[in-house]
C-alpha positions as CSV (number, residue, x, y, z in Angstrom):
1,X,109.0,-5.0,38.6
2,X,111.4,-5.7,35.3
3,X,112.6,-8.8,37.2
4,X,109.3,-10.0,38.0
5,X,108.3,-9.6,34.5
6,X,111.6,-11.6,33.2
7,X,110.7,-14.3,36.0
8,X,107.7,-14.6,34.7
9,X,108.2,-14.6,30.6
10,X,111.4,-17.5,31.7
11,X,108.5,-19.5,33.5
12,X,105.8,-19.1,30.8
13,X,109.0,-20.0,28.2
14,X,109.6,-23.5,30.1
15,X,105.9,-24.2,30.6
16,X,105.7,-24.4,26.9
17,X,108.7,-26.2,26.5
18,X,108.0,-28.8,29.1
19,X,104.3,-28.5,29.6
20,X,105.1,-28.1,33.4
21,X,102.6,-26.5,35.5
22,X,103.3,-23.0,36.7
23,X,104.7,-24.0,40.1
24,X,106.6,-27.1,38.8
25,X,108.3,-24.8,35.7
26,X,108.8,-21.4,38.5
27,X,110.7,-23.9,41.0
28,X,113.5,-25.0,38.2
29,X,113.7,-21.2,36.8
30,X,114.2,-19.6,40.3
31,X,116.6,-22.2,41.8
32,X,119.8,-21.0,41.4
33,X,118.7,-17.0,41.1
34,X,118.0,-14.9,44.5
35,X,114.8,-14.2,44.7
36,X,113.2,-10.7,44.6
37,X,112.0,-9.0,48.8
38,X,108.5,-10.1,49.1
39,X,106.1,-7.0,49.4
40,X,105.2,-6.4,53.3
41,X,102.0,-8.3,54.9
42,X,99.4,-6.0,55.6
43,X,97.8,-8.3,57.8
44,X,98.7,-12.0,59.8
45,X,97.9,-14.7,57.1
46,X,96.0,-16.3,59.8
47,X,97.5,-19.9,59.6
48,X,100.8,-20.8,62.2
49,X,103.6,-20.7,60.0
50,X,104.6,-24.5,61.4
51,X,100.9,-25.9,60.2
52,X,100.4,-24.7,56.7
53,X,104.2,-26.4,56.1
54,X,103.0,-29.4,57.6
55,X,99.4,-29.3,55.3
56,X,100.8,-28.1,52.3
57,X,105.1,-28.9,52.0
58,X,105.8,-25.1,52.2
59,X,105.3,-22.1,54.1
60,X,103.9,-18.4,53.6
61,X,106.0,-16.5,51.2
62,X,106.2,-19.8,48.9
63,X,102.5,-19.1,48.3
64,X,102.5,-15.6,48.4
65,X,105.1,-15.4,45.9
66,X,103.3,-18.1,43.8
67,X,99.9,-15.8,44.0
68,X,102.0,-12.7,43.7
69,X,103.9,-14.0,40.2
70,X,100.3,-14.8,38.7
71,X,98.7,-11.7,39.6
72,X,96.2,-12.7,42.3
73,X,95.5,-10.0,43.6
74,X,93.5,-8.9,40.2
75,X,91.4,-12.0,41.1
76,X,88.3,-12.8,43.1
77,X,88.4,-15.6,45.9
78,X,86.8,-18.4,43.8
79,X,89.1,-17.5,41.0
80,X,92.2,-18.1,43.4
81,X,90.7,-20.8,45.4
82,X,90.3,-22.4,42.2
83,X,94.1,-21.4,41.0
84,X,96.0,-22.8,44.1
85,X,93.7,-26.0,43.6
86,X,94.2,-26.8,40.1
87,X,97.2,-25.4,39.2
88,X,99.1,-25.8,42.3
89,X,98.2,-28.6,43.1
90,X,96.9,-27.6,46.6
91,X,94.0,-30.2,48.6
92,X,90.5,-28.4,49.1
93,X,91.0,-27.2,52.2
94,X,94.2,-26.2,52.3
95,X,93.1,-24.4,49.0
96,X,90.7,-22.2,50.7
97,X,93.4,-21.6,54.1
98,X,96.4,-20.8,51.1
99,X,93.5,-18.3,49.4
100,X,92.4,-16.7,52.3
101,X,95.9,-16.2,54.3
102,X,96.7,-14.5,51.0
103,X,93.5,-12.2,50.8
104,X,94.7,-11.1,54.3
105,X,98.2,-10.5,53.9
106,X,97.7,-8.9,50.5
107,X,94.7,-6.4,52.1
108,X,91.8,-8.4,50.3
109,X,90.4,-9.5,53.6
110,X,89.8,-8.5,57.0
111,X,90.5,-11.0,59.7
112,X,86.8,-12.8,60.6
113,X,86.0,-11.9,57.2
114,X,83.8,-14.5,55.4
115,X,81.4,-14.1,52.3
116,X,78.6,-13.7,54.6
117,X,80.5,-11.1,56.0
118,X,82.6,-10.7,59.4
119,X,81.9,-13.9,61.4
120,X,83.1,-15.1,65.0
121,X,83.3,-18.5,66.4
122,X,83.2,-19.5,69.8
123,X,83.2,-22.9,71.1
124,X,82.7,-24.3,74.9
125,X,82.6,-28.1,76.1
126,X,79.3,-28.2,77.9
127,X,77.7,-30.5,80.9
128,X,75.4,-31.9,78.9
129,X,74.5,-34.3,75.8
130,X,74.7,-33.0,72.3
131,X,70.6,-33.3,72.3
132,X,70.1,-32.0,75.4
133,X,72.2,-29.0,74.4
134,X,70.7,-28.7,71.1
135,X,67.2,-29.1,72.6
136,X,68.4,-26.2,74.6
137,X,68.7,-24.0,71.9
138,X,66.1,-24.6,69.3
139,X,63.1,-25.3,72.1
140,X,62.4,-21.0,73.1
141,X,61.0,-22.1,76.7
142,X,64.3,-24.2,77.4
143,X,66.1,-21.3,75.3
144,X,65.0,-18.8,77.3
145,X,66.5,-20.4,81.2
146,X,70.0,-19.3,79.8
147,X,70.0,-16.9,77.2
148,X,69.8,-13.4,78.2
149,X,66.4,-11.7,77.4
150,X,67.4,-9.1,75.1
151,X,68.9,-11.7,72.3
152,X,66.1,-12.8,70.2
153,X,66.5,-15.4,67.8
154,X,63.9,-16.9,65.3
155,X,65.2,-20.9,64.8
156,X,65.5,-21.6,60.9
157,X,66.8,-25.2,59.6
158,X,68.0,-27.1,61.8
159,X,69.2,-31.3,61.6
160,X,68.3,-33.0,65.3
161,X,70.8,-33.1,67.8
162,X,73.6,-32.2,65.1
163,X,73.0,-28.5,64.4
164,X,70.6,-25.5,63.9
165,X,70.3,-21.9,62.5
166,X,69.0,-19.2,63.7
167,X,68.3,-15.5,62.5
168,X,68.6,-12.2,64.6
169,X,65.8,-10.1,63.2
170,X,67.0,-7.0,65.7
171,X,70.6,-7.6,64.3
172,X,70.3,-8.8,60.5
173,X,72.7,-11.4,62.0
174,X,72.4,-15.0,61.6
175,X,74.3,-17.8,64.2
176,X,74.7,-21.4,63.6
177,X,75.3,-23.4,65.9
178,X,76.8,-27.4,65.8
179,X,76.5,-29.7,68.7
180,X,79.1,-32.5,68.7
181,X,78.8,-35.6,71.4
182,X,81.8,-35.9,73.7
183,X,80.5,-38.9,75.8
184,X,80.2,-38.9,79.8
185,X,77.4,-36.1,79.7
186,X,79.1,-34.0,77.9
187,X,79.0,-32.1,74.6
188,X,81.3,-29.2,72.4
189,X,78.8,-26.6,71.3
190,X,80.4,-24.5,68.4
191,X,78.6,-21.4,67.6
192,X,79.6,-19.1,64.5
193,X,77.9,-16.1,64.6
194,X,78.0,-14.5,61.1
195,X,77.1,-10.7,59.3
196,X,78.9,-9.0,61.8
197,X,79.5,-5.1,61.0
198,X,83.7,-5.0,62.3
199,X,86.3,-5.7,64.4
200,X,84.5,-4.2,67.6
201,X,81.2,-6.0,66.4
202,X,83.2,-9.2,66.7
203,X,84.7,-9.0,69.9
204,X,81.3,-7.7,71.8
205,X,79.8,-10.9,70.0
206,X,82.5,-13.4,71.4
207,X,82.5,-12.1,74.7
208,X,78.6,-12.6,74.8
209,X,78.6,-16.1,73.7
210,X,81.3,-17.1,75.8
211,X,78.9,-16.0,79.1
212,X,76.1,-17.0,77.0
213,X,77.5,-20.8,76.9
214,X,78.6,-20.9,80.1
215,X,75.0,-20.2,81.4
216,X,73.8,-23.3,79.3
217,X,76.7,-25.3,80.9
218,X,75.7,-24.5,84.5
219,X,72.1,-26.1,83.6
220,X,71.8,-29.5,84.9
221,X,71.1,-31.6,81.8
222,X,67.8,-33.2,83.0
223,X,66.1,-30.1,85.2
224,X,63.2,-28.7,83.5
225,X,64.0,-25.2,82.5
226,X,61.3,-22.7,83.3
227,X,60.3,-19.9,81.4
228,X,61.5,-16.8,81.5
229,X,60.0,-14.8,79.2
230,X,58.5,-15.0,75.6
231,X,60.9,-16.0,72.9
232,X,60.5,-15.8,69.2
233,X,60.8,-18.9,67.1
């Protein structure tokens, strides 16, 4: 801990000096000193080791000792997601992967966790046309020849043959669902189910949306689908 503090007073001292950015004045301070054991990950960052260096120039405990130094663990998301932007000079994206692989290594986040709350997201190329596959969801008599009678969903917003939300009254759960054209027929459905309770909530959903879309994929695209019971919408 006294080295951290001397780390950081040498950075803060350049900073002034040079009006360097935190990262930029940390880099020249620590170059020739060894640098202190990285506290251990409670959890997998979330992001391959080999990606984030190709998105952002460095790897894991280059950002986790950046966050670490500036006390990020005292801060909320947007506060960090906004620090590694700004001051780090990080892109938006990559902003939010940096902030959330450190909530999770750091024990700020669960893995799935979102602000809506635990979230899964399952995605399956399908034998039909993005509008035929959206048509399939958001239309409760087409709905109902593939999805199994005890899931109930109540269709909210939704932008035509793009995507569509829908809430789970019975649940308090919410999905929304994106349809993207891959030509030939075809389509990738992407559904992200969201306000999960856990862990085990998470992989009961997945496994029920993965036999969910593979019902809709053994549809035919242009066969009428007949009713198979009253659906809410």
């Amino acid at each position: 801990m006294t080295t951290d503090k001397a780390r950081k007073r040498a950075v803060r001292s350049r900073m002034e000096k040079t009006g360097e950015r935190y990262a930029a004045a940390r880099r020249h301070v620590v170059r020739d000193g060894a640098l202190p054991e990285l506290p251990s990950r409670v959890a997998d960052p979330g992001m391959a080791e080999a990606s984030l260096i190709k998105g952002t120039g460095h790897g894991w405990d280059h950002w986790l000792r950046l966050l670490d130094d500036w006390g990020a663990t005292a801060h909320n998301h947007t506060e960090i997601a906004r620090y590694v932007s700004t001051e780090l000079g990080v892109g938006s994206w990559w902003s939010q992967t940096v902030t959330v692989g450190y909530e999770r290594s750091r024990g700020m986040r669960a893995m799935h966790q979102r602000p809506e709350g635990v979230e899964v997201n399952v995605s399956k190329t399908v034998d039909r046309p993005a509008m035929a596959a959206w048509r399939a969801f958001v239309e409760p008599s087409r709905r109902a020849g593939w999805l199994d009678l005890g899931m109930r969903m109540r269709t909210g917003t939704r932008t035509m043959g793009r995507a569509a939300r829908f809430d789970v009254p019975s649940e308090g759960t919410r999905v929304n669902v994106a349809f993207i054209e891959k030509g030939e027929g075809r389509s990738v459905v992407t559904v992200t189910h969201v306000k999960l309770a856990d862990a085990a909530d998470v992989a009961a959903h997945r496994a029920d949306w993965k036999r969910r879309l593979a019902a809709l994929s053994e549809l035919a695209a242009t066969k009428p689908v007949a009713s198979r019971g009253r659906q809410a919408s």
